[in-house]
N, C-alpha and C positions, 0 to 999 in steps of 0.2 A: 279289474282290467289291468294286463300286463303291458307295462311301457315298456319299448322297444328304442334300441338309441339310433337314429337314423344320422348319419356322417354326410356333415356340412363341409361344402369346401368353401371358402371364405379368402376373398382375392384381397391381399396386402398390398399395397404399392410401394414396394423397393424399388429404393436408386442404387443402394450397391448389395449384389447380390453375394450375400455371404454365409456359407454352408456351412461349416465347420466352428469349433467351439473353439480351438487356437486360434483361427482365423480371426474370428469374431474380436477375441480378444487382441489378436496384433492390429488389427483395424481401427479399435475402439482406442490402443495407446497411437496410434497413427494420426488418426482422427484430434484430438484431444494438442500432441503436439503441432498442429497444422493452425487451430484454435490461437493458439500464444501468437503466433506471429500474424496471424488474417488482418487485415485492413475489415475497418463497416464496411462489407460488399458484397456483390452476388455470390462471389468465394465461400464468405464465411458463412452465408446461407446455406449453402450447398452441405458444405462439412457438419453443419450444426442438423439438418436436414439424417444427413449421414449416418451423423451420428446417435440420433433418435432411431435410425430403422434398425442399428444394431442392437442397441437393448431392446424394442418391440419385437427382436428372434430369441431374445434373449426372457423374453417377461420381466423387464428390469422397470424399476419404479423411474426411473433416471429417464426414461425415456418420454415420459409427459414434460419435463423440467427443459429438454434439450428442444423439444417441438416447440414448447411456448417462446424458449429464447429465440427461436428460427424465424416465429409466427412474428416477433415484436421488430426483428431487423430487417426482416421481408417488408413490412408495412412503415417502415422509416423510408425505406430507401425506394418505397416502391416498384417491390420483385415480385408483379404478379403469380408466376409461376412458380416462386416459393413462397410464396404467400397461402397459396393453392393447397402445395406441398405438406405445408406447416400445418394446415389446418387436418386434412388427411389422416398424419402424424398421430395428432392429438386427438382426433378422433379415436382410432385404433389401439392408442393405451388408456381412453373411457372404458370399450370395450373390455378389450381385456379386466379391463377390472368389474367389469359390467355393469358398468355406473351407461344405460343405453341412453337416456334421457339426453346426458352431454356428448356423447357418441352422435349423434343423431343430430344435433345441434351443430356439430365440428364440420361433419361429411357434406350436411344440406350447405356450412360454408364453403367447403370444397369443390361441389359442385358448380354452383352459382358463379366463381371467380373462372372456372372451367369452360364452362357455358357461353361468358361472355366475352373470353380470349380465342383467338382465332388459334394457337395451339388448346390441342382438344385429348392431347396425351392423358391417360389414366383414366378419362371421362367416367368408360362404362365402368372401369373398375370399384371408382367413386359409387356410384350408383348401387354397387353389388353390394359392398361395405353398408350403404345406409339401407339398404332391402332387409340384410340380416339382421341389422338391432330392429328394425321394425317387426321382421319372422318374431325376433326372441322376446319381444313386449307381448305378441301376441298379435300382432297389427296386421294380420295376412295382407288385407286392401292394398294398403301403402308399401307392405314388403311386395306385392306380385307386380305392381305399380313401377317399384324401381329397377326390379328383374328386368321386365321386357323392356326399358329403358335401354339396359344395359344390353340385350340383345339385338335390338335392334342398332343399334354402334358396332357392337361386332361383326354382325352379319354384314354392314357397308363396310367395312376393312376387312375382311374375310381371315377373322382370328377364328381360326378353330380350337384352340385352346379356351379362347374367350368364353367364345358360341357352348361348348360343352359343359364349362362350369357355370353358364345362365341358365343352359336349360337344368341342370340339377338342382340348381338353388330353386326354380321354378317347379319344379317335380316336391323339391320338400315342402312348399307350401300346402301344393293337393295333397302331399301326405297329411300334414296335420291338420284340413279340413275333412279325413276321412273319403276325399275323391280317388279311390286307388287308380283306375283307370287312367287320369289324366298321369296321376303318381309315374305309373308308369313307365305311358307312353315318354316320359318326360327323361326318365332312368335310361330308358334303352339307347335311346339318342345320344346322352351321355356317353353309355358305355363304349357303344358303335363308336364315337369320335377319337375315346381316349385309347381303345386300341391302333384305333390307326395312328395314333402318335405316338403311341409304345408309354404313355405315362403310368406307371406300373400303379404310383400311388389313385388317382383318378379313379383305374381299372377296377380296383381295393373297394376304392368307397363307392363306385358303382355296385359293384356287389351286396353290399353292406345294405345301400337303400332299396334295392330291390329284393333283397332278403326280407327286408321290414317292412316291403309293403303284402309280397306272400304270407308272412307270418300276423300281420294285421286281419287279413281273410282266411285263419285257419289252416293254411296250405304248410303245415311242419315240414313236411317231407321236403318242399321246394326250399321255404325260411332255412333250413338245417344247411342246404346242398351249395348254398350263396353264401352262405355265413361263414362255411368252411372251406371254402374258395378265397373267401376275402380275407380269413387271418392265416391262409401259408404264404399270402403274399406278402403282408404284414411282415410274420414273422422273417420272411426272404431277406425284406429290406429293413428289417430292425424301427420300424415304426411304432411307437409305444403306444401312441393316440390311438394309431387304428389298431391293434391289437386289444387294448382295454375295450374297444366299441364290440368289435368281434368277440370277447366273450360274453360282455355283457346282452349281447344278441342271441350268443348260443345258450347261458343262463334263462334266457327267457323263454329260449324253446324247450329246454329240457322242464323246464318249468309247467309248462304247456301240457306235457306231457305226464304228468304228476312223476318225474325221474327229480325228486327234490335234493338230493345230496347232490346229484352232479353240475345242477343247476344254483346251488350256492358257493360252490367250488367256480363255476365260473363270475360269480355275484361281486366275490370276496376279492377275487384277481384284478377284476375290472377298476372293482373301489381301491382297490390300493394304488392302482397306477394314476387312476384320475386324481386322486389326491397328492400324488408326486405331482403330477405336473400341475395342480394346481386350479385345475377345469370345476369351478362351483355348478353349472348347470348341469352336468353328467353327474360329478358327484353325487348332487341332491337325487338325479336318477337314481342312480345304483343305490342309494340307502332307500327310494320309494319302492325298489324290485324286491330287495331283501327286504324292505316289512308288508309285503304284499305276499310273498312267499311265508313269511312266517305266521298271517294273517290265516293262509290257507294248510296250512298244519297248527293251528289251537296253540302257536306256541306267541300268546296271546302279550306280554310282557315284553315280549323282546319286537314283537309286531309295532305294539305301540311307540318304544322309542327308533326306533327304524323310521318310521311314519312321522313322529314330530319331526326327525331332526330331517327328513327331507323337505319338512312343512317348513320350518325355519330356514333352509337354506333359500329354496323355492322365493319365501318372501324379499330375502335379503337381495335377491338379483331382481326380483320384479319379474317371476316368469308364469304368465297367466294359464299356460295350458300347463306346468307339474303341477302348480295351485290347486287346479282342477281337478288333476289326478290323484293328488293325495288325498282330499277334502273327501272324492271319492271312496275311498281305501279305507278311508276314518270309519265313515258312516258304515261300510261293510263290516270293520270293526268291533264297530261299537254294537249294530245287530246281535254280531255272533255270541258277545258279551250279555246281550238281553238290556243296555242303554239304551234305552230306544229314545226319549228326551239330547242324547247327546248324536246318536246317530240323524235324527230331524233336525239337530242344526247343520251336521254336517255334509247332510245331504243338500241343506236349502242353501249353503253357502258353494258347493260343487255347480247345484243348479244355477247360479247366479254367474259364477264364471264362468262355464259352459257357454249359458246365453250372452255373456260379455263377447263371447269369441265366434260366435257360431249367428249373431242374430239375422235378422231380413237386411239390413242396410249393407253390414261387410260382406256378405254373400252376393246383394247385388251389385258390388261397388268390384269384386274380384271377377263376375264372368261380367260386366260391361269394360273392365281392362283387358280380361281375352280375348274378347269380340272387338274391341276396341284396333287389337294389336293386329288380328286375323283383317280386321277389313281393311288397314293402313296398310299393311301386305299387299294384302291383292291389288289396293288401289292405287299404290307404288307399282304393282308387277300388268295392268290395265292399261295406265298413263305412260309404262317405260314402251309398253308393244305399241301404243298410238302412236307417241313420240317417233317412235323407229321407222311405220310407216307414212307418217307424211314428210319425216325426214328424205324417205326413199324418193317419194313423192315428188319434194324440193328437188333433190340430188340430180335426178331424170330429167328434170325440167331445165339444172342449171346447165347439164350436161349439153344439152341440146340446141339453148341459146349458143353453149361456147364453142361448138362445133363449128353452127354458122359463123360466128364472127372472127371463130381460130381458120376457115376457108375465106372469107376476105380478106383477112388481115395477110394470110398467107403469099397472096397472091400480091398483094402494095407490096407487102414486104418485099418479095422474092426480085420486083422489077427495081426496087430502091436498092437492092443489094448489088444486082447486075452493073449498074449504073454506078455505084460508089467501090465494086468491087475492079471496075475496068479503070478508074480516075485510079485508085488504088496502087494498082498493078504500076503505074506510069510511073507514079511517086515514088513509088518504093525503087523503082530502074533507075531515078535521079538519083537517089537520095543514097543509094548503094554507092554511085560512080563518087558521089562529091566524099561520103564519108571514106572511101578508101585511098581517097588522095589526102583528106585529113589525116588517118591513119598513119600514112607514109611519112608526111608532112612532121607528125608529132616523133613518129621514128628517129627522124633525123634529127631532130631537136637536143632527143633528148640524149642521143650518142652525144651530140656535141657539147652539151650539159657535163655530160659524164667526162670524156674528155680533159676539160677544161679543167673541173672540180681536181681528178686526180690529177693532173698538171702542177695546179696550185699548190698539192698538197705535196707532191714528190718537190717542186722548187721549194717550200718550204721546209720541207725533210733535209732537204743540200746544204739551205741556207746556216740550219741548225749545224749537220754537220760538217762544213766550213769553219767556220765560227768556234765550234769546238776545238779541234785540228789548230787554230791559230793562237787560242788561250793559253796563256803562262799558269794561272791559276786555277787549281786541280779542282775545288768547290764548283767554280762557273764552270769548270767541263763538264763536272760532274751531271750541273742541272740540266746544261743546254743537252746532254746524251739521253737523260729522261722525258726532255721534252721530245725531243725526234723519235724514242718509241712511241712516247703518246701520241706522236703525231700518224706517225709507223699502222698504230691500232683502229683511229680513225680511217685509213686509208683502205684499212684490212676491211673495214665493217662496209665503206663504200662500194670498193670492186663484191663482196658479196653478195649487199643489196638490189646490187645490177645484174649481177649474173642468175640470180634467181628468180622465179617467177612470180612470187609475191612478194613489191616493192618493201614491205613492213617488216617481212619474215627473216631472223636472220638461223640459220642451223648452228647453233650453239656449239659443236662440237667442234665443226670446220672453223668457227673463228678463232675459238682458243688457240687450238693449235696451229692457225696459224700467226696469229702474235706470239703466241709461245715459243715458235720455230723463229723468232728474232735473234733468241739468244741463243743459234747452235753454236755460232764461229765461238761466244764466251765460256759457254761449256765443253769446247773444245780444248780452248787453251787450259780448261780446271777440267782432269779427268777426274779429280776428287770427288767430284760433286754428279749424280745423278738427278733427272727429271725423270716424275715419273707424273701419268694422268690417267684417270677415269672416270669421263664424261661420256655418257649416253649422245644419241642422235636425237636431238628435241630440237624444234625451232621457237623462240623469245622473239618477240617483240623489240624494233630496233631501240625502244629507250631502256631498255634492261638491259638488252645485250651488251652497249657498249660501256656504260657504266661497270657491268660485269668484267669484260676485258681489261679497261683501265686500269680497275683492283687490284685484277689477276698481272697487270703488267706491271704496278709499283712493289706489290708482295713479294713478286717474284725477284725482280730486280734484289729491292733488300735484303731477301732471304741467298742471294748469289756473292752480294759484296759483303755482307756483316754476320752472315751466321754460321760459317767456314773458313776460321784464318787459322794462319798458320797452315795452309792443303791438310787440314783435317779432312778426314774421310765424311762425307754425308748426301742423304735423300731428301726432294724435293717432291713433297707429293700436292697434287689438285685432284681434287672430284667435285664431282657437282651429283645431286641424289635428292630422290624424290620422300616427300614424309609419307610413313605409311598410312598413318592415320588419317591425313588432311594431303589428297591427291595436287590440291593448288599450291601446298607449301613448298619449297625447296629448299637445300642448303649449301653454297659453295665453299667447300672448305678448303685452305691452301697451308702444308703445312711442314716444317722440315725438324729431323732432329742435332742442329746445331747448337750455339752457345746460348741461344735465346736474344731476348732485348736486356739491354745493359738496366732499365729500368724492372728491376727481378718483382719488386713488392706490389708496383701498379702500373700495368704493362699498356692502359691506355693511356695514360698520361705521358708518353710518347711524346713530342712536340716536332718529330720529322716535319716535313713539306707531305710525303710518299704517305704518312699516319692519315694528317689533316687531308689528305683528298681521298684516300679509301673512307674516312668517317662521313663525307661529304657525298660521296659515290652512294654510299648506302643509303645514307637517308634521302635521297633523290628515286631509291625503288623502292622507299618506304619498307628498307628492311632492318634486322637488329645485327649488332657487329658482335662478336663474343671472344675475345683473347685469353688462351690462357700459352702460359710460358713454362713448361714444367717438361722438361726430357727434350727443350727443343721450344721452337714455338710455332700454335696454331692459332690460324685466323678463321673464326667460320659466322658465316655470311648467312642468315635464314632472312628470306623472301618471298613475297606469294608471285610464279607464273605468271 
């Protein structure tokens, strides 16, 4: 009997999906540095989690070792969902190594945490994973058992990627109960899915298992015409797996056909790739195809270790149907040889696995799971069409009450309306006349507010300067001249906040300059000395704004009396500018290229009056002050809007 390798698709659950072998590796030092710094937390779950999925792309031994650290810090700190994860994890590198037994052990834990969490993420995926170590023990029952599990979760989320790689893992069971029919019907369904989603690979290993269920019933012509459909696509996408599947498939037809050179030529190809990548259950295939082929050309010697060493590998994974088929192959053998004592054991031991895999119980225990799946179906798709009709049922009925009591209600309604709409109307005709006399009432108010306010503020502008005008002493002039701009700026910021239509809003541009149009008459008598500005039309908030002003009005001032003596020639620049990278920052800079502050080494240690209230200005809009004194000196002011 010629084995054929039929291509399993086998659903992994990554968290981070990483394609490339660079990748992998900058992931893996990513990963790894992320590790040093993690707190015990759902973090370093995740990462450690992470970092198991990239050596299991990897077939890296590291990848049991990182799953179990995930599994141990998930269940400290109880992180069901990587706890889940972890178990998943470590299932997947049993597998891999084909250790099914703890495979199997991991998944049913992965499940169960799954199950009884209300996220239900990876469920069927779960499910698939432990279906396959069950398929590869031999356990069809419990593998066809976790399939339709798994499908019937997809099918309620309507993963069609899901749905297609259930029904294939479900088609390779019927393959290796020799059901080709359901085989199949199970194949096609696959394949119909995975072209509508363009999955090239999918497309590949659909071909591949309906190649090998043709070629199971004799049909070369059909087995040959799948087989080589599936390895140019293969080859297309540089898939080695499925390439080595695809020849060892076409090996076995050329084989078929007693074409035995070109059927070892694809024997030899197959085996070599699967033993790159490290695949023991194909492996042990390809050495049972090549001493089965050698078994049927007399070349009797080389049959026989061909045939051990797949019997040895066969044992070493636990895989009951190659077992089967080698034990097989032995006894044919051993006939040809005229052993007949060794051929009779080896027959009685084929028999014995055979019936381990084929008896009355797993046979009925596989179509009471199809019938099982078929009638929850229907009795799902029964209950949803009842459900729907006396939904309707309901629906008509409520419709009809609310009809009636939406036409009473209508009618109170409509006279309660008439009645609180006519009270309404009257209200509202008072309530117009009394608020438009308030209106007025507040109008005048707040003129006279205003008013007054500027009043105060221009007799205390006189007071200042009076006062100045009468002083002997240049210092007190000096102050009382700085306090009447200050007071000057206030005054500015009032008549603006009045003239505008939002009492809060002040237009930044118009204030400046007009406190900065204080000092024409001073820069008039110094034609030395140039102002220049560039500020945008924005409007601030009156507690920035005026603080802004003050700055702008001490800066200025100092930069007119102390940073151009002697009628040195010099510029006086202000801007105010938005950050490009952070649209809420600004910066107002004021800056000239005169002598600088006499304090050359540390320009904030300043001790003016004009310093200490810009430093004070600032921190009042919560912003940072920055001096530097070099070709002149600049003040610049960063603040957030």
């Amino acid at each position: 009997m010629k084995k054929v390798a039929s291509y399993f698709i086998i659903l992994f659950v990554f968290i981070s999906n990483i394609q490339l072998s660079f990748a992998q590796n900058h992931q893996i030092d990513s990963l790894l540095a992320l590790l040093k710094t993690d707190k015990e937390d759902t973090n370093k779950v995740k990462h450690l989690v992470d970092l198991s999925n990239t050596y299991l792309l990897q077939e890296n031994d590291k990848s049991l070792n990182y799953g179990k650290q995930a599994l141990l810090l998930a269940q400290a700190i109880n992180f069901k969902e990587g706890v889940a994860a972890a178990f998943n994890n470590i299932g997947m590198s049993y597998y891999n190594e084909e250790n099914f037994p703890e495979a199997i052990k991991n998944f049913k834990a992965a499940i169960q945490i799954r199950e009884e969490a209300s996220n239900k993420n990876y469920l069927a995926a779960y499910y698939i994973n432990l279906g396959d170590a069950y398929r590869l023990q031999g356990n069809y029952a419990d593998a066809l058992k976790n399939f339709f599990s798994a499908l019937k979760i997809n099918e309620q989320n309507k993963d069609n990627d899901g749905i297609a790689d259930t029904y294939n893992n479900i088609g390779n069971v019927y393959f290796y109960q020799n059901n080709y029919s359901e085989a199949l019907k199970n194949y096609f369904i696959t394949l119909k899915i995975k072209e509508e989603t363009g999955d090239k690979i999918g497309i590949a290993a659909s071909y591949q298992n309906i190649g090998s269920v043709f070629y199971s019933q004799n049909n070369y012509s059909e087995a040959l015409k799948n087989f080589l459909i599936s390895l140019k696509i293969y080859t297309q996408i540089n898939n080695k797996e499925g390439i080595a599947f695809s020849n060892n498939n076409i090996g076995s037809v050329f084989n078929s056909q007693k074409k035995y050179n070109e059927a070892l030529n694809n024997y030899f190809s197959s085996l070599k790739i699967f033993e790159e990548i490290g695949d023991k259950y194909e492996t042990a295939n390809s050495y049972y195809n090549i001493g089965e082929l050698y078994t049927e050309i007399k070349k009797i010697k080389d049959a026989e270790n061909y045939l051990n060493t797949a019997l040895l590998l066969s044992k070493e994974i636990g895989s009951k149907d190659l077992i089967k088929s080698v034990y097989e192959e032995l006894a044919i053998l051993d006939s040809t040889t005229g052993n007949c004592k060794a051929a009779f054991e080896h027959h009685k031991l084929y028999l014995l696995y055979r019936d381990s895999l084929n008896n009355e119980e797993t046979q009925k225990k596989i179509i009471q799971t199809a019938m099982q799946y078929e009638f929850d179906k229907k009795e799902a798709a029964t209950k949803s069409e009842n459900d729907k009709v006396i939904l309707k049922l309901e629906d008509e009925n409520k419709l009809h009450k609310q009809q009636r009591l939406f036409f009473v209600g209508f009618i109170i309604l409509s006279l309660i309306l008439l009645f609180f709409a006519k009270r309404a109307f009257d209200n509202k005709k008072k309530y117009s006349e009394i608020l438009s006399q308030e209106n007025e009432h507040k109008e005048i108010l707040l003129q006279e507010v205003h008013h007054r306010v500027n009043n105060s503020l221009q007799m205390i502008s006189s007071l200042l300067s009076i006062q100045a005008d009468n002083t002997t002493n240049d210092e007190v002039r000096e102050y009382l001249l700085k306090s009447e701009n200050r007071v000057h700026a206030m005054s500015a910021m009032h008549e603006l906040l009045f003239e505008s239509n939002t009492k809060l809003e002040v237009d930044i541009r118009a204030y400046l300059l007009k406190v900065i149009n204080f000092y024409a008459n001073v820069l008039e008598s110094k034609p030395n000395i140039k102002l220049e500005t560039q500020i945008p039309e924005v409007t601030f908030h009156s507690k920035i704004a005026l603080p802004l002003a003050l700055i702008a009005n001490e800066l200025v001032t100092n930069a007119i009396k102390y940073g151009f003596p002697n009628n040195i020639t010099g510029l006086i620049f202000i801007s105010l500018s938005q950050n490009e990278g952070n649209k809420d920052v600004w910066k107002l800079k004021i800056s000239d290229n005169g002598i600088g502050l006499p304090n050359a080494k540390n320009p904030e240690k300043e001790n003016s009056l004009g310093l200490r209230l810009v430093n004070i200005m600032t921190r009042q809009i919560g912003g940072t002050l920055n001096i530097t004194n070099q070709n002149g000196t600049c003040f610049e002011i960063t603040f957030n809007g």
